[in-house]
C-alpha positions in Angstrom: 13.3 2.7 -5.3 15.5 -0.3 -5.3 14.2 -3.2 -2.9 16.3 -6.7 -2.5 16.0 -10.2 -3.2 15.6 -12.0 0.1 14.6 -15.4 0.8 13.1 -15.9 4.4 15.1 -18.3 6.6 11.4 -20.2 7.4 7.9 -19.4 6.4 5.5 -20.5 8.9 -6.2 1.6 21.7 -3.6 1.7 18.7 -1.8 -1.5 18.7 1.3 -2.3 21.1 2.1 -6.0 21.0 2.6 -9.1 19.1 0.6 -12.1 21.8 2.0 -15.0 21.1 4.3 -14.4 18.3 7.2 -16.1 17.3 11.1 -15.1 18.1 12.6 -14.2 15.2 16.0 -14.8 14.0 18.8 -12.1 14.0 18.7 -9.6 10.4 15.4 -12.3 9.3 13.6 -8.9 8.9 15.8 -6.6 7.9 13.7 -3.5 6.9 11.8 -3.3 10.5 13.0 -0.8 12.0 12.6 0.9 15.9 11.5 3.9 16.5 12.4 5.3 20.3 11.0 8.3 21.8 13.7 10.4 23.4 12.7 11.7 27.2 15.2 12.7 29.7 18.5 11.1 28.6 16.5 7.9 28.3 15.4 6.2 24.6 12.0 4.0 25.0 10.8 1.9 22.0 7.1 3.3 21.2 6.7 2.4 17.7 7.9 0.2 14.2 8.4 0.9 11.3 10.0 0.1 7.6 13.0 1.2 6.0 12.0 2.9 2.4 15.7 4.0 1.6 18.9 5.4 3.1 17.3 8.5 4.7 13.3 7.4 4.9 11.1 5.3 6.5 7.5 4.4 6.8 5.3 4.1 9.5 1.6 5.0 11.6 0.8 8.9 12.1 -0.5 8.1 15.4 3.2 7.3 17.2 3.9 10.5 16.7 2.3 12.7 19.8 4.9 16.0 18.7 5.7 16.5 15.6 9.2 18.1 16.5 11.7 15.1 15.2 14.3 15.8 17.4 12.3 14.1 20.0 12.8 10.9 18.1 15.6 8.0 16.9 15.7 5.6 14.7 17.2 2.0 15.2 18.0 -0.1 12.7 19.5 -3.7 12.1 18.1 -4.0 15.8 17.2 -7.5 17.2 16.9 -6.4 21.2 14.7 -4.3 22.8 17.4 -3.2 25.1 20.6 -1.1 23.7 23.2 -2.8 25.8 23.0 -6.2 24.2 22.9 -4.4 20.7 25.9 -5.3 18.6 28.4 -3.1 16.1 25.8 -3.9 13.5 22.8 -2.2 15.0 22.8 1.1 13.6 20.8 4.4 14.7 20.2 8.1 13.6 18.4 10.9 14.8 14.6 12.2 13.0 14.8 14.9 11.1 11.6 15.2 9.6 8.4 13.9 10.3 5.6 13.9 7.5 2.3 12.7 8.7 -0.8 12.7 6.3 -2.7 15.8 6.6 -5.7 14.9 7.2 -4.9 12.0 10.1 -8.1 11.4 11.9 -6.9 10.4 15.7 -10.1 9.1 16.5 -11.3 6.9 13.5 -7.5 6.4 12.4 -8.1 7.1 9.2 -5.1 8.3 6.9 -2.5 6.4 9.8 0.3 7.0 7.9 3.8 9.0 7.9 7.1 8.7 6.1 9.9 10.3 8.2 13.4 11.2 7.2 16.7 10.6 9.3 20.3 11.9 10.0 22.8 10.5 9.0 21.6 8.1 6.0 22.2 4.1 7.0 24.3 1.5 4.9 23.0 -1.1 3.6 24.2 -4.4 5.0 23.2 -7.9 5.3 21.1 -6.3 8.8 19.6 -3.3 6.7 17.7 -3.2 3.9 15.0 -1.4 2.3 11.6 -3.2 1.9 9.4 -3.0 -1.6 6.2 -1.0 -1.3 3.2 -2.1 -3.3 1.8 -2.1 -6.4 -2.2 -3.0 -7.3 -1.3 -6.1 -9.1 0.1 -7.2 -5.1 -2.4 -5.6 -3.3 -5.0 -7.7 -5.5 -3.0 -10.7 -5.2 -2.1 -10.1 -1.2 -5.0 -8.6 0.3 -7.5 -11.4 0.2 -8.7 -14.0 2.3 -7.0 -16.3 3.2 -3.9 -15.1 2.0 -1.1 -14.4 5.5 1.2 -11.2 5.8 4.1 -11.0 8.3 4.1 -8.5 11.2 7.2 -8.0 13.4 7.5 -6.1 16.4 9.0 -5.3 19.8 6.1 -4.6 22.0 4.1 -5.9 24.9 3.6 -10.2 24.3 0.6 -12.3 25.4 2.4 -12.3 29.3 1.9 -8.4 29.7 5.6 -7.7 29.6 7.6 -5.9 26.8 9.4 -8.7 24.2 13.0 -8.6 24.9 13.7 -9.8 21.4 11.8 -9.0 17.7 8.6 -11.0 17.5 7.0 -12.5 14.6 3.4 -13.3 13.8 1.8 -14.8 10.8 -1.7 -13.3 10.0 -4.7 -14.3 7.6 -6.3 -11.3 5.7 -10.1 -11.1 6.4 -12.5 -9.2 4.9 -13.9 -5.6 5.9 -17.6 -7.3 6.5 -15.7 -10.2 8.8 -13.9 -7.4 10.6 -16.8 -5.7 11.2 -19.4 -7.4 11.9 -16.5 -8.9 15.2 -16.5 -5.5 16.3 -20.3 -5.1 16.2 -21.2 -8.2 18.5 -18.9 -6.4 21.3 -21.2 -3.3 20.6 -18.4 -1.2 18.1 -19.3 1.0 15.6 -15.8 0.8 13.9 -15.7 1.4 10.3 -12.9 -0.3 7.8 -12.3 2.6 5.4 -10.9 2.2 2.0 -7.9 3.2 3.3 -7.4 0.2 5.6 -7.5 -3.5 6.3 -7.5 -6.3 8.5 -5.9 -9.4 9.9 -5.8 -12.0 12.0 -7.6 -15.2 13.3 -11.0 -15.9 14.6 -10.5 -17.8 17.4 -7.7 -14.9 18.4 -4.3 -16.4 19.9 -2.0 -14.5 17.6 -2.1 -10.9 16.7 -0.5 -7.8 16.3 -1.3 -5.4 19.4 -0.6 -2.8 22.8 4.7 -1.3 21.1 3.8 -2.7 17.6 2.2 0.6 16.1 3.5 1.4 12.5 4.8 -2.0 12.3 5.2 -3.6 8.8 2.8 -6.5 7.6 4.8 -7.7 4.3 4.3 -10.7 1.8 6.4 -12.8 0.3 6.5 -13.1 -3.5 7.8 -17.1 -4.6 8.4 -15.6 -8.0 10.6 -12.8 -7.3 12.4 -14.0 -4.3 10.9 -10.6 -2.4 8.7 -9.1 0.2 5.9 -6.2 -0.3 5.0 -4.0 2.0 1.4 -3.6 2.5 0.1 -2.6 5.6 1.3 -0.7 8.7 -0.2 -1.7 12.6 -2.7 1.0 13.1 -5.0 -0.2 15.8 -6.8 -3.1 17.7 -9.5 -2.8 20.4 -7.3 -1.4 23.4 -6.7 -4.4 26.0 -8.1 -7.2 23.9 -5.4 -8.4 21.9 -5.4 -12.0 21.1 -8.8 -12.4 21.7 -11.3 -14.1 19.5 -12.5 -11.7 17.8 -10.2 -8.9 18.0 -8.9 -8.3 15.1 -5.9 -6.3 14.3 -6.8 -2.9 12.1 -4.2 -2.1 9.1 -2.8 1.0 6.9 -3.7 -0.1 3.3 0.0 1.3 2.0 -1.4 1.0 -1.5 -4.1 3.4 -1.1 -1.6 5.7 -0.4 0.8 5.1 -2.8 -0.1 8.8 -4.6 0.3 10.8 -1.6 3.7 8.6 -0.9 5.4 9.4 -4.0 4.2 12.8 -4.2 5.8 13.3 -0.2 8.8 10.7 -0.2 11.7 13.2 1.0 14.1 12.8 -0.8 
């Protein structure tokens, strides 16, 4: 799979928001892409999501409640939340195919992870572009404290209300006993499988949370000019986003690199 060179313009429940992230700039993060559940004539943004190729992306089992695609569409090179103020770059196409892990746990979250095919396949353009997925050498190198991943997303900010415009948030790895041990002072039993990680700051603030489900958390690489894909929002303790404490619950993409490659439909 063929992933570009791209310099950022700066470097600085199940989850739905970014609190107190930062406005991004238009086509900054050009693999995120929406994904809108269709309902009575009328397209609402439930989920992210990152574009693998011309006909695939990647994102969380757990935003899809039916698995009948046609339910779903796909935005992409999109900047606003609302369609009206989209511009001829913006591009969209209709699901075709939904592939969720098999053995998706919807209570522990474990295996959070589906690749999904579209109709028609997008162009690439200076808006849309496919992201690099991982390899160990970056997941060693990546996901360890205090090393910080990206997360973009559209979904409800630090106010309450929906982000009008793609949000931003830069988030420190932490470790699986840090994560834990959080959840276990506010009387959690939640595990951090091998399959997952975690992210985000102590004292709270900034996080991933209530929209931003299936959203890609990506590095950048100096050396080669591009970003890795490593994790995918899964979840967050529902209604305490930005909290201290609360931190924000990945996919580990690498983890499931196998089952990727052996499901990718192409």
């Amino acid at each position: 799979m063929c992933c570009f060179r791209l310099r950022p313009l700066f470097l600085l429940q199940t989850t739905r928001r970014i609190s107190h992230g930062k406005r991004t700039v238009v086509g900054e993060w050009p693999w995120t892409v929406a994904i809108a559940l269709n309902r009575n004539n009328y397209s609402t943004i439930i989920c992210g999501g990152a574009l693998l190729d011309r006909r695939t992306i990647i994102t969380a089992a757990h935003c899809f409640e039916r698995d009948d695609a046609q339910y779903y569409t796909v935005y992409f090179g999109k900047y606003h939340r609302r369609d009206r103020l989209d511009d001829r770059l913006v591009k969209f196409s209709l699901t075709s195919r939904i592939v969720s892990h098999p053995e998706f746990d919807g209570i522990t979250f474990n295996n959070d992870i589906a690749l999904v095919k579209f109709a028609p396949s997008v162009q690439y353009s200076v808006r849309i572009q496919p992201i690099c997925l991982p390899t160990p050498r970056s997941s060693a190198r990546n996901l360890v404290p205090p090393q910080r991943g990206y997360v973009t997303g559209w979904g409800i900010n630090e106010n309450g209300v929906v982000s009008e415009e793609l949000l931003m948030a830069h988030l420190p790895v932490q470790t699986d006993q840090t994560c834990t041990e959080a959840y276990r002072r506010q009387g959690l039993n939640l595990t951090i499988r091998p399959g997952m990680f975690c992210a985000g700051f102590p004292q709270g603030v900034i996080s991933a949370c209530t929209g931003d489900s299936g959203s890609p958390l990506v590095f950048y690489n100096n050396n080669t000019d591009r970003h890795i894909l490593e994790g995918l929002v899964s979840y967050a303790v529902n209604g305490n986003c930005g909290l201290p404490d609360r931190y924000t619950v990945f996919t580990r993409v690498a983890y499931y690199m196998p089952w990727i490659l052996r499901n990718w439909p192409r």
